[in-house]
C-alpha positions in Angstrom: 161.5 211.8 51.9 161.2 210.6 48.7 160.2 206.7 47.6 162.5 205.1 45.4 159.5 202.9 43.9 157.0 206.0 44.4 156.2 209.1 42.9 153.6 211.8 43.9 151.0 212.1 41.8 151.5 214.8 39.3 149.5 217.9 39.8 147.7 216.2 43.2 150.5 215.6 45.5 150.9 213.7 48.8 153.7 213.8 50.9 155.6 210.5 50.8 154.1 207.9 53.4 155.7 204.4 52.7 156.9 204.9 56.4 153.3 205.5 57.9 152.2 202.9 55.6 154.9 200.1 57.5 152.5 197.0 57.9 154.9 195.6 60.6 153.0 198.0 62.9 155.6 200.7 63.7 155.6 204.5 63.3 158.0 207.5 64.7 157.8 208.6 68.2 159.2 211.7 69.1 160.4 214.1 71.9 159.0 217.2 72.8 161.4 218.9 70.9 160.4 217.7 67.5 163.5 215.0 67.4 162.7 211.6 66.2 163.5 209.5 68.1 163.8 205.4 67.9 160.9 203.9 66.1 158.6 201.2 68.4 156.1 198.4 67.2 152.5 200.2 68.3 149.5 198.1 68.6 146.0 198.6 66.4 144.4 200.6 68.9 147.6 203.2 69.1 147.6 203.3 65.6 144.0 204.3 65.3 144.8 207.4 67.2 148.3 208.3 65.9 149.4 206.3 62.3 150.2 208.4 59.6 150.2 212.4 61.1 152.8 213.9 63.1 151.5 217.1 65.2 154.7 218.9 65.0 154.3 218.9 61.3 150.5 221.1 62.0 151.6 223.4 64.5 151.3 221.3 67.2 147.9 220.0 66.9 147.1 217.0 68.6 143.7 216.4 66.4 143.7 216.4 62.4 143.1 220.1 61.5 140.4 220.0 58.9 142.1 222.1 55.9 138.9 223.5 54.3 140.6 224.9 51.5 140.0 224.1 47.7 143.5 224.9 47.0 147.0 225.7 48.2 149.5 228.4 47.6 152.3 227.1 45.2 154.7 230.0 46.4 156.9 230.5 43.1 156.6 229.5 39.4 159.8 227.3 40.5 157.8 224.7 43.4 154.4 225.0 41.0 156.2 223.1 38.4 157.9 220.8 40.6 154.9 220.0 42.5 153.0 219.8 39.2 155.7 217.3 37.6 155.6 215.5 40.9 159.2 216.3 42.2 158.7 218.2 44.6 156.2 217.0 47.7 152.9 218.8 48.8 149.2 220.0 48.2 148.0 222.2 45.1 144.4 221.2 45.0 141.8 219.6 47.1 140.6 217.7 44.2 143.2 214.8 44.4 145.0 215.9 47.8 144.2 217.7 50.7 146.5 217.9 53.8 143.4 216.2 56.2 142.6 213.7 53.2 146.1 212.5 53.3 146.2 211.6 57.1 142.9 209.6 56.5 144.5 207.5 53.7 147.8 207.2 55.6 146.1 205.9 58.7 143.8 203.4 57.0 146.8 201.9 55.2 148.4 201.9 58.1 145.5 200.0 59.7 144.9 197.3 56.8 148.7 196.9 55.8 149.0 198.6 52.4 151.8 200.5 51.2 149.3 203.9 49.9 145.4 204.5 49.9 143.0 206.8 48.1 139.8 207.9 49.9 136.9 208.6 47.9 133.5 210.3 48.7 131.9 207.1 49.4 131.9 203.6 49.5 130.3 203.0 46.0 132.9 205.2 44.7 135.6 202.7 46.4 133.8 200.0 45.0 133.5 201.3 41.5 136.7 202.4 41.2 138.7 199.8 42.1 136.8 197.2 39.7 136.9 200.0 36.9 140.9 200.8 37.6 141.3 196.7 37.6 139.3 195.7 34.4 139.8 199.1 32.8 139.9 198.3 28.8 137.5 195.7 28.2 138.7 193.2 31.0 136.0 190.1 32.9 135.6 190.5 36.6 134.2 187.3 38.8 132.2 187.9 41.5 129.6 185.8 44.2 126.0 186.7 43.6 126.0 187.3 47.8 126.8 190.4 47.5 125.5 194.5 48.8 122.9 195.4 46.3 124.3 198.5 44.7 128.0 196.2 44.4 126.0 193.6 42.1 123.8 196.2 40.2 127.2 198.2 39.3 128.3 194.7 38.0 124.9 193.6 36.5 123.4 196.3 34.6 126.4 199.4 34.6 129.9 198.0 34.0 129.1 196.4 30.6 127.6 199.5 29.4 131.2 200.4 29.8 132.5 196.9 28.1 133.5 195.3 31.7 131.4 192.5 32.1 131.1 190.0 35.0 131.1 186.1 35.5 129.3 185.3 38.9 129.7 182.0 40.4 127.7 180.2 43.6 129.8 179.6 45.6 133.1 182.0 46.2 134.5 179.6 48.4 134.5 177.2 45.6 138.0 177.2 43.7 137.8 175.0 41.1 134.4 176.9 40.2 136.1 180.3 40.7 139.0 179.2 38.6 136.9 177.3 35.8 135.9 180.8 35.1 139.0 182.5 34.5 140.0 183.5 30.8 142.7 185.2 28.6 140.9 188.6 29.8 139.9 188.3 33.6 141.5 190.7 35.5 139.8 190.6 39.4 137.7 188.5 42.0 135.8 190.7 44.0 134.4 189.5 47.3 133.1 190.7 50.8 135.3 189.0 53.7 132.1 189.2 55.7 128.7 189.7 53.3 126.1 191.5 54.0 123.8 190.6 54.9 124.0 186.7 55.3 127.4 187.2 57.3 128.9 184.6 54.7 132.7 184.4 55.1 135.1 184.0 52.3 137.7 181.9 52.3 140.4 184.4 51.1 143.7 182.6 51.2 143.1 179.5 49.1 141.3 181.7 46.8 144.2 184.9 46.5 147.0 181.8 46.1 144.5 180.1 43.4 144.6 183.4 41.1 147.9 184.3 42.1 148.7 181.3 40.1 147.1 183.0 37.0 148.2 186.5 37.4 144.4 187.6 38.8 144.1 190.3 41.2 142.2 189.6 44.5 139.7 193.0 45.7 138.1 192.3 48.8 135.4 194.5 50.1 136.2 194.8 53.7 133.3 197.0 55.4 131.7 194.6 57.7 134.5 193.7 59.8 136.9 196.9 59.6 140.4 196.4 59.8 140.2 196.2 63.6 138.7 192.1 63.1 140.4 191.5 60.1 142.8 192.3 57.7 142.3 190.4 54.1 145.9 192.0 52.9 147.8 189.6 55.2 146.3 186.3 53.1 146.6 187.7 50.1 144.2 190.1 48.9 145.6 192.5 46.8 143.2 195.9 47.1 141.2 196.5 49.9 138.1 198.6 49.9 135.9 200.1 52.3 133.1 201.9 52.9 133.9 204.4 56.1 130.5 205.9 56.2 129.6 202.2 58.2 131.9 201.0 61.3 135.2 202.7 60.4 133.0 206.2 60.7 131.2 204.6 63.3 128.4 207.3 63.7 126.5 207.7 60.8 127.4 211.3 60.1 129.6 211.4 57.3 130.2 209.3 53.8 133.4 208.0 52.6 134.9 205.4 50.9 139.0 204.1 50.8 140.8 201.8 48.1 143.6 200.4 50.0 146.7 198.8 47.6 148.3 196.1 49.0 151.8 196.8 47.4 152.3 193.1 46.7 150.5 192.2 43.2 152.4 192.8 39.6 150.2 194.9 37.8 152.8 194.5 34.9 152.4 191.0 34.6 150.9 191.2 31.4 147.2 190.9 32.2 146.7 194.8 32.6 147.8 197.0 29.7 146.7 199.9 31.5 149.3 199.9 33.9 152.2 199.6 31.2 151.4 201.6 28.4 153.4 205.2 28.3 150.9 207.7 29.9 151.3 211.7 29.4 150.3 212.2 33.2 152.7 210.3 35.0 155.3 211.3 32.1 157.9 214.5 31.3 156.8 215.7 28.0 159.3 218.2 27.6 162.0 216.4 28.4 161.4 213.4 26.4 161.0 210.5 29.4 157.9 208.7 29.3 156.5 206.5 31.6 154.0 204.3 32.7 152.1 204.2 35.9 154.0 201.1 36.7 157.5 202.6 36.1 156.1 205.7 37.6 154.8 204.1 41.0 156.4 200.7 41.2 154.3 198.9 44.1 152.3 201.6 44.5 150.3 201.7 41.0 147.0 200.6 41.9 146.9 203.3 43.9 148.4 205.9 41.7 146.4 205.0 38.7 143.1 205.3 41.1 144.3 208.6 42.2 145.2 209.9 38.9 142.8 208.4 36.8 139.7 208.0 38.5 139.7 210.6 41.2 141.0 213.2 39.4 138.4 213.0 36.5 135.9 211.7 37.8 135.9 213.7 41.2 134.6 211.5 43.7 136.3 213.7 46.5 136.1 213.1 50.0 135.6 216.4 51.8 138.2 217.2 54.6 135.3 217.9 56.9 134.0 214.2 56.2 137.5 212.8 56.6 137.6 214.9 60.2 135.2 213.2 61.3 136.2 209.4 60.1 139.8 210.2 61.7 137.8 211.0 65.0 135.6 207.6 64.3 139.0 205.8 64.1 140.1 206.8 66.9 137.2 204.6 69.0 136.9 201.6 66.2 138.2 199.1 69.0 136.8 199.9 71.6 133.5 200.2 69.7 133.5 196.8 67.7 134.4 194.8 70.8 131.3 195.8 72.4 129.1 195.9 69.3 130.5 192.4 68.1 130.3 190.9 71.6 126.3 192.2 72.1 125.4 191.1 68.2 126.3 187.1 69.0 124.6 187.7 72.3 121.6 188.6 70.3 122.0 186.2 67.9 122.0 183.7 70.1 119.1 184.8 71.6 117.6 185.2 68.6 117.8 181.0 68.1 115.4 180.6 70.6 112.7 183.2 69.7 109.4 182.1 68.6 108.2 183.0 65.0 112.1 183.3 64.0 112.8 180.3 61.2 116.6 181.4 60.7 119.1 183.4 62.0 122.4 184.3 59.8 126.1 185.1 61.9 129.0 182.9 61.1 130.0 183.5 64.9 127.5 180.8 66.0 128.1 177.6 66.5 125.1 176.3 64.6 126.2 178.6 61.5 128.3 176.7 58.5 130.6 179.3 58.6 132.0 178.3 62.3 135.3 177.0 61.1 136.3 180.1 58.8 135.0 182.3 61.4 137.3 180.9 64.1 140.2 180.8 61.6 140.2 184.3 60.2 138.0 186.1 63.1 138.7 185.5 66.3 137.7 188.7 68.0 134.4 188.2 66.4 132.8 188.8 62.8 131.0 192.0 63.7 127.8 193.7 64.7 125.8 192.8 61.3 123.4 189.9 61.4 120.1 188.8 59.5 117.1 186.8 60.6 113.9 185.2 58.9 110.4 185.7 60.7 107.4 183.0 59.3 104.3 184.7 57.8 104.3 186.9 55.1 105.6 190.9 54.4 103.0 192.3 56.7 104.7 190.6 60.0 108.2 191.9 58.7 106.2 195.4 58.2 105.0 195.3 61.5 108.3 194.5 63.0 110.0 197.7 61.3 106.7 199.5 62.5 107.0 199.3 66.1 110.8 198.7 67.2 111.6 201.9 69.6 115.1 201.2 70.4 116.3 200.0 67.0 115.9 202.9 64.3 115.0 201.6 60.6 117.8 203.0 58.9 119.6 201.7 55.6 123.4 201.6 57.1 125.8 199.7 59.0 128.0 200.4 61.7 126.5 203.0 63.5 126.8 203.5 67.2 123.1 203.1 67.1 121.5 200.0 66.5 119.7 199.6 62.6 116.8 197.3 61.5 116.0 197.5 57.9 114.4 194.7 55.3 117.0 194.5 52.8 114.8 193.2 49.8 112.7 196.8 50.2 115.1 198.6 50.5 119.2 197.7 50.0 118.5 194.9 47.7 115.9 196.4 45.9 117.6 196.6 42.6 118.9 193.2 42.7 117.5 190.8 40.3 115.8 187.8 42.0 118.1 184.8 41.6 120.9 187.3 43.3 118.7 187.9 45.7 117.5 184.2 46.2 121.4 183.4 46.6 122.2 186.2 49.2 119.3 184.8 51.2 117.5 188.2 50.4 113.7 188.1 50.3 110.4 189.5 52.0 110.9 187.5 55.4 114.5 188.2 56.4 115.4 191.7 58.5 118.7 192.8 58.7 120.3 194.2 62.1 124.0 196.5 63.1 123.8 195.9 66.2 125.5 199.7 68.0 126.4 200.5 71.4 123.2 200.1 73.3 122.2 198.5 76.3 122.3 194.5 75.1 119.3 193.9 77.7 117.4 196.3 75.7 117.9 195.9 72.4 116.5 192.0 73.1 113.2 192.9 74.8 112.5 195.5 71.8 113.0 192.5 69.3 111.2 190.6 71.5 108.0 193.0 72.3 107.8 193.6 68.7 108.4 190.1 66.9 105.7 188.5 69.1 103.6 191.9 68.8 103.7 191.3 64.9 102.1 187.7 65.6 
């Protein structure tokens, strides 16, 4: 069924999925016959399994098939200018749209709230395509300095060779300094609603109703927690990104990355030329109408212009193999983060009382300064990401990486095994010092994702090897 605020993306269509998108929670249920039959409100955990692919529409399958196919028959000259023009729904071409792509994106904007979603071949791809699409033309971005390594060099050193340069503040949680920033050309805030690796929370809905104010776009980088803990979208982020490789994935065998639109913000509201100037793609040539991406999409043009712009020429494509396997990785996010989340405060608190540690970072303790946000916006926990400091020097942090046996020094997140890794070697590496200094980054802190272990054992290999180092 076609969207009347929506159109499929000429030449890389999608079936319509506003319905699958609903972020009330509900979806169709039907009978063995095929019929549909009275829609019901489904919890987070049903919709992990089931949002956004009907089996009777694949032959029955109850799993995602995995359509390994770089393109799709168009049948006639008749359907391969209407699916080209965008009037008529399906797949042409793996590039922007493939049939297993498609339940990824539907299920994750399912799961986050968003009305459509585009998934990309990784993370950084999600990242950087979601400030590029946002400040596209010369526009500012504001950012924290606390942020993932490769987020702030993107920012730092390769935006403004593309005339998109950055402001970065402190504090994020700071309003008056966020909006003492803003000017005639900022577009986007980006933020992490949990960083990594200090577990810093932001503070999202006084800061989204803040730049709503002014017409600025809230992007919120929501890979630490996963929808499954929290959902930025409901206070007031406007584009959600993630990277799937981590916890959405959930065991470290495939990359990804998803921009999720919010449907809610005005990208016609004078701040983003982009998405109102007349654009051949989205537009009837031969016919004379012309449109723009926001006439062509309505709520929906964040996504579209992602799509169509950036995915399309820049080919960051997420294979359908890849999004198998983060459909099957859905499928157990709950049940997954409830035990990781629940064993990383266990070791956190442990951690407190562990000679030779000077600091331990995870908002979900009661001696962290992030307490009161983390009981407001995460009640089921912040996650299985934490950070601590060891006294001495690099050599004791060297010997820690050295000798854990049940932890595996790896540089990722959200694996069903449990990581160790010292962020300023390796994911902060390119990250200037003062951003460092202000993520808490340096040569004594070690950064944990705590997986699906034994919580028992994963405490006496920190603690064999921290007081081996000493």
């Amino acid at each position: 069924m076609a969207s009347d605020t929506e159109n499929d993306f000429a030449g890389c269509q999608t079936s319509d999925n506003s319905e699958s998108y609903d972020s009330r929670a509900y979806d169709f249920q039907r009978d063995k016959s095929g019929n549909v039959q009275q829609r019901q409100p489904l919890g987070f955990e049903t919709r992990a399994i089931h949002a956004g692919y009907d089996p009777y529409e694949h032959h029955g399958s109850v799993s995602v098939p995995i359509y390994q196919s770089a393109a799709f028959a168009m049948h006639d000259a008749v359907r391969g200018d209407g699916l080209s023009s965008g009037e008529i729904e399906g797949f042409s071409y793996s590039r922007c749209a493939n049939p297993t792509v498609d339940a990824l994106e539907r299920r994750l904007a399912n799961l986050e709230g968003g009305v459509s979603a585009v998934a990309l071949a990784s993370g950084m791809a999600a990242v950087s395509f979601a400030l590029l699409c946002a400040a596209e033309g010369g526009g500012r971005l504001i950012a924290p300095k606390d942020l993932y390594g490769a987020s702030i060099d993107a920012m730092e050193s390769f935006f403004p060779q593309f005339g998109i340069h950055t402001d970065f503040v402190e504090d994020i949680n700071d309003v008056a300094e966020v909006e003492s920033k803003i000017g005639p050309d900022t577009r986007a805030v980006f933020a992490e609603s949990v960083a990594n690796p200090s577990t810093g929370i932001t503070d999202i809905k006084p800061l989204a109703d803040m730049l709503h104010r002014h017409g600025v776009a809230l992007i919120v980088d929501n890979t630490v927690p996963t929808p499954y803990l929290f959902r930025p979208i409901e206070f007031g982020a406007d584009v959600v990104v993630h990277s799937t490789t981590k916890g959405i994935s959930g065991h470290g065998d495939a990359l990804g990355g998803i921009v999720v639109d919010s449907g809610k913000f005005d990208w016609a509201n004078g701040r983003f030329p982009q998405f109102t100037q007349k654009e051949l793609v989205v537009s009837d040539e031969r016919h004379g109408v012309w449109k723009s991406f926001a006439e062509a999409y309505g709520n929906a043009a964040f996504a579209g212009r992602v799509r169509i712009k950036y995915l399309h020429n820049l080919g960051a494509v997420m294979s359908p193999a890849n999004a198998y396997l983060q459909l099957i990785g859905l499928e157990t996010l709950p049940q997954r983060f409830r035990q990781e989340t629940d064993t990383a405060l266990a070791i956190a608190r442990h951690l407190e009382s562990v000679p030779h540690v000077t600091q331990v970072n995870y908002s979900g303790l009661d001696s962290s300064r992030n307490k009161a946000l983390a009981d407001r916006y995460f009640p089921q926990g912040i996650g299985p990401v934490l950070s601590f400091r060891l006294e001495g020097d690099e050599s004791h942090i060297n010997r820690v990486v050295d000798a854990v046996k049940v932890f595996s020094y790896v540089p990722n997140i959200g694996d069903t095994h449990s990581l160790i890794v010292n962020p300023a070697r390796i994911t902060h590496r390119e990250v200037p010092g003062d951003y460092r200094r202000a993520a808490g980054v340096d040569d004594h802190l070690l950064r944990l994702s705590i997986g699906l272990e034994r919580p028992s054992d994963l405490i006496a290999d920190l603690d064999r090897t921290i007081a081996g180092a000493y």
